[in-house]
C-alpha positions as CSV (number, residue, x, y, z in Angstrom):
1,X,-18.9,9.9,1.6
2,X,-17.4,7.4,3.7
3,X,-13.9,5.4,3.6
4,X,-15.8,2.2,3.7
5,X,-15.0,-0.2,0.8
6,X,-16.1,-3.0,-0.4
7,X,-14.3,-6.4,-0.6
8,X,-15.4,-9.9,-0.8
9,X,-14.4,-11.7,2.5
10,X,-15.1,-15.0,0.8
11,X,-12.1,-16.3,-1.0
12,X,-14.6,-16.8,-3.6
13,X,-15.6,-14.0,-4.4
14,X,-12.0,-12.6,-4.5
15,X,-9.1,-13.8,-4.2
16,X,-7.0,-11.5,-2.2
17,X,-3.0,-12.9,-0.8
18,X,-2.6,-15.5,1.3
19,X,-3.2,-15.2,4.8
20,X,-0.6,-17.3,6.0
21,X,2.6,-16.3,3.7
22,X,6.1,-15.3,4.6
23,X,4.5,-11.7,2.8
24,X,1.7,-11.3,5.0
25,X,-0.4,-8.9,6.8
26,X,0.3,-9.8,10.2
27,X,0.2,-5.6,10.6
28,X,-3.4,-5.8,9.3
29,X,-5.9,-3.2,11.6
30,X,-7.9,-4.4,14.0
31,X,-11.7,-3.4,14.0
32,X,-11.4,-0.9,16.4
33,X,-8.9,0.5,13.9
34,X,-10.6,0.0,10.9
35,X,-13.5,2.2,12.6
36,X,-10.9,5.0,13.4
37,X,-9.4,5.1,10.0
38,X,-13.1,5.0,8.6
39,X,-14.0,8.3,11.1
40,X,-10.7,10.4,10.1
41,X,-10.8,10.1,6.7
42,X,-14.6,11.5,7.0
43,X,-13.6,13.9,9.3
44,X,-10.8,14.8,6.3
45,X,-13.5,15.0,4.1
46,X,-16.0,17.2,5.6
47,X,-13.3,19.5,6.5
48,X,-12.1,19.6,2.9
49,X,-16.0,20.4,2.2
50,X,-16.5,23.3,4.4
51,X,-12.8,24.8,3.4
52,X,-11.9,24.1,7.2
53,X,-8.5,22.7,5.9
54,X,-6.8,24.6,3.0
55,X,-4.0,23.7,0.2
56,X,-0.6,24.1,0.2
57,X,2.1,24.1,-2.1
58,X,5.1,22.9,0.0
59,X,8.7,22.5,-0.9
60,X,11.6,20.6,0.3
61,X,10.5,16.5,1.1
62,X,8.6,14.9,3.3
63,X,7.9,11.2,4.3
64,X,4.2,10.5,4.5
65,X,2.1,7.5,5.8
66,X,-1.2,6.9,6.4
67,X,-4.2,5.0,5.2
68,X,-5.6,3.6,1.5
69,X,-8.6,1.5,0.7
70,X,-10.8,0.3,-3.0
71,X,-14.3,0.0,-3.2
72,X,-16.7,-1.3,-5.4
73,X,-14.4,-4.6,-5.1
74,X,-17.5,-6.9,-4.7
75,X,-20.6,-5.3,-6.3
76,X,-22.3,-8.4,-4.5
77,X,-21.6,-7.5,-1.0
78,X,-21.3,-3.7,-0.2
79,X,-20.9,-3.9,3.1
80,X,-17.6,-6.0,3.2
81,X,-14.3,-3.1,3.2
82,X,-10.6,-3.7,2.8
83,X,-8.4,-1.0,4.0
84,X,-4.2,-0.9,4.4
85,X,-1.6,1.0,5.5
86,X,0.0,4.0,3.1
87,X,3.6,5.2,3.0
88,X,5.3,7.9,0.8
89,X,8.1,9.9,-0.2
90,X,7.6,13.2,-1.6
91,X,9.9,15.5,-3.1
92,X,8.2,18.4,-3.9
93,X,11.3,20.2,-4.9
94,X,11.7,17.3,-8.1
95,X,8.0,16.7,-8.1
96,X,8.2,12.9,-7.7
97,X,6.7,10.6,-5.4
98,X,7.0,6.8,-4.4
99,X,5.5,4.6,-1.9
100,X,3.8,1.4,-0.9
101,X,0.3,0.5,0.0
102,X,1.1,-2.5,2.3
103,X,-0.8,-4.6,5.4
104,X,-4.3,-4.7,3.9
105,X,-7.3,-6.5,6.0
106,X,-10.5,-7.7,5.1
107,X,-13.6,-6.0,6.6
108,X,-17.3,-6.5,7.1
109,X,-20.7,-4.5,8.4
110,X,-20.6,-1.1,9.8
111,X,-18.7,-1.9,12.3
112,X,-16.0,-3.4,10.6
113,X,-15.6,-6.4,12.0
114,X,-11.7,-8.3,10.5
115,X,-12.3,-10.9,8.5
116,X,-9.5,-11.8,7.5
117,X,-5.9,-10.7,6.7
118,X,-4.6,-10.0,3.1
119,X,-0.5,-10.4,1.7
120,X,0.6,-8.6,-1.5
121,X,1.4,-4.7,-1.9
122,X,0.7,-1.7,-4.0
123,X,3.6,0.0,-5.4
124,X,2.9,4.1,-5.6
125,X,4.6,6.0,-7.7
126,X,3.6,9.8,-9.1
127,X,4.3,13.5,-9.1
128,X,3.8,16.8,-7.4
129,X,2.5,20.2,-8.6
130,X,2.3,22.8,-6.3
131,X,-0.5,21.6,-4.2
132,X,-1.8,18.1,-6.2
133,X,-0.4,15.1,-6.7
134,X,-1.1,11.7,-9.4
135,X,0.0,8.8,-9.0
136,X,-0.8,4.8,-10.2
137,X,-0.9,2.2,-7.0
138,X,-0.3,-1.0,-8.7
139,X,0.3,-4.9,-7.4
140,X,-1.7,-8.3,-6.8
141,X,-3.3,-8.9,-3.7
142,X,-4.5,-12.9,-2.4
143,X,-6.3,-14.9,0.0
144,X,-4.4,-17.6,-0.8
145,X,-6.6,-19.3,-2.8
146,X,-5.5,-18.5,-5.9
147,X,-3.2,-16.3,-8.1
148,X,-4.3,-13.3,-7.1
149,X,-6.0,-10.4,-8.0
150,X,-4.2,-7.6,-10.0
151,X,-4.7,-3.8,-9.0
152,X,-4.3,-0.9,-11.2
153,X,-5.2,2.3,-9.6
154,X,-5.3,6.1,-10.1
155,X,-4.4,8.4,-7.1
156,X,-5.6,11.8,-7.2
157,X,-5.4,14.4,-5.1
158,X,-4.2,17.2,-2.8
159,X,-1.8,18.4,0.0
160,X,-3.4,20.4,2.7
161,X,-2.1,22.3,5.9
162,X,-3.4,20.8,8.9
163,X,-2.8,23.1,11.7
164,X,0.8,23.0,10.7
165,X,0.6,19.4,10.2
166,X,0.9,18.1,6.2
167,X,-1.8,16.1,5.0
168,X,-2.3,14.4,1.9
169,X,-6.2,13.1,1.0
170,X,-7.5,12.0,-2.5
171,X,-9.7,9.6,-4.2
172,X,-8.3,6.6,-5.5
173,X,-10.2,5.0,-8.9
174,X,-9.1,2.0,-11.6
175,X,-9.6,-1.8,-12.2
176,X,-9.3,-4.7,-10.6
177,X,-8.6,-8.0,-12.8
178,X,-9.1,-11.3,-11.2
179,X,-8.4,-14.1,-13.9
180,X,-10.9,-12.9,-16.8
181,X,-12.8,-10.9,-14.6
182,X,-12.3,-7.0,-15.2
183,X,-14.0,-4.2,-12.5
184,X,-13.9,-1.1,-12.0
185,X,-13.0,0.3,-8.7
186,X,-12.5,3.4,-6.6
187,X,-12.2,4.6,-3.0
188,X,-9.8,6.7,-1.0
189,X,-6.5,8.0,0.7
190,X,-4.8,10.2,3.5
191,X,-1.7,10.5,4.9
192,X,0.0,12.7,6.9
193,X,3.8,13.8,7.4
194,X,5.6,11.6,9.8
């Protein structure tokens, strides 16, 4: 499995923050980006599959950033992937969590090509136990040409040890509401300790 996700570029199809707002994405990825995150968070996953990278149950806190993304966004064009930056705070020793999905983009074809960029956030918020953590990533997200689309999101997953390095990776899953319409979605997450 892949951290490709599907997004309508059109402003049709969704409608995803306004490009041009004070709140933008300016920080958006580039392609070449896109492609990298895409690559680690496989490279994440097979790892995760052969038992290469094990869990751990840390303690103390950590500050955390990396990368999140939602599929199934457009059933009508697969190929299309949004993807933005995560950050989080994690204190294992209260077992809470807190964060922000921010500086999401707009994607198309295997090789990613930027569409275009997207304002609006996710706030994260969730808690620890021993080596897993859940948590709900929620905001609205635009193109600009209208409202918004509302995001509702499950984050489930677990914290590994990465040659010393902490690493977070998990599957993200919920709905996405845009005016009446109602979808579910899914897709992924990692981040590592700064």
């Amino acid at each position: 499995m892949t951290f490709k996700l599907a997004l309508a570029a059109s402003a049709a199809c969704l409608a995803l923050a306004a490009c041009n707002s004070s709140n933008g994405s300016s920080g958006a990825l580039t392609s070449a980006e896109a492609q990298n995150v895409d690559a680690t968070y496989s490279d994440y996953a097979d790892r995760i599959g052969t038992g290469d990278l094990k869990t751990t149950a840390p303690t103390g806190q950590a500050s955390m950033s990396g990368f999140m993304g939602v599929s199934n966004v457009n059933p009508d064009d697969p190929t299309t992937t949004v993807m933005g930056e995560l950050a989080m705070d994690v204190d294992f020793d209260t077992g809470k969590l807190t964060g922000k999905g921010t500086n999401f983009g707009i994607y198309s074809g295997d090789v990613l090509t930027k569409e275009a960029n997207v304002t609006g956030s996710l706030d994260v918020a969730g808690t620890v136990s021993g080596s897993t953590m859940v948590a709900t990533a929620t905001g609205t997200m635009s193109d600009g040409s209208s409202p918004g689309a509302d995001f509702a999101l499950d984050m489930n997953g677990s914290f590994y040890d990465d040659g010393g390095t902490l690493t977070a990776v998990g599957d993200v899953s919920g709905t996405l509401t845009d005016g009446t319409d109602v979808r579910n979605v899914g897709g992924n997450y990692y981040a590592t300790e700064n």
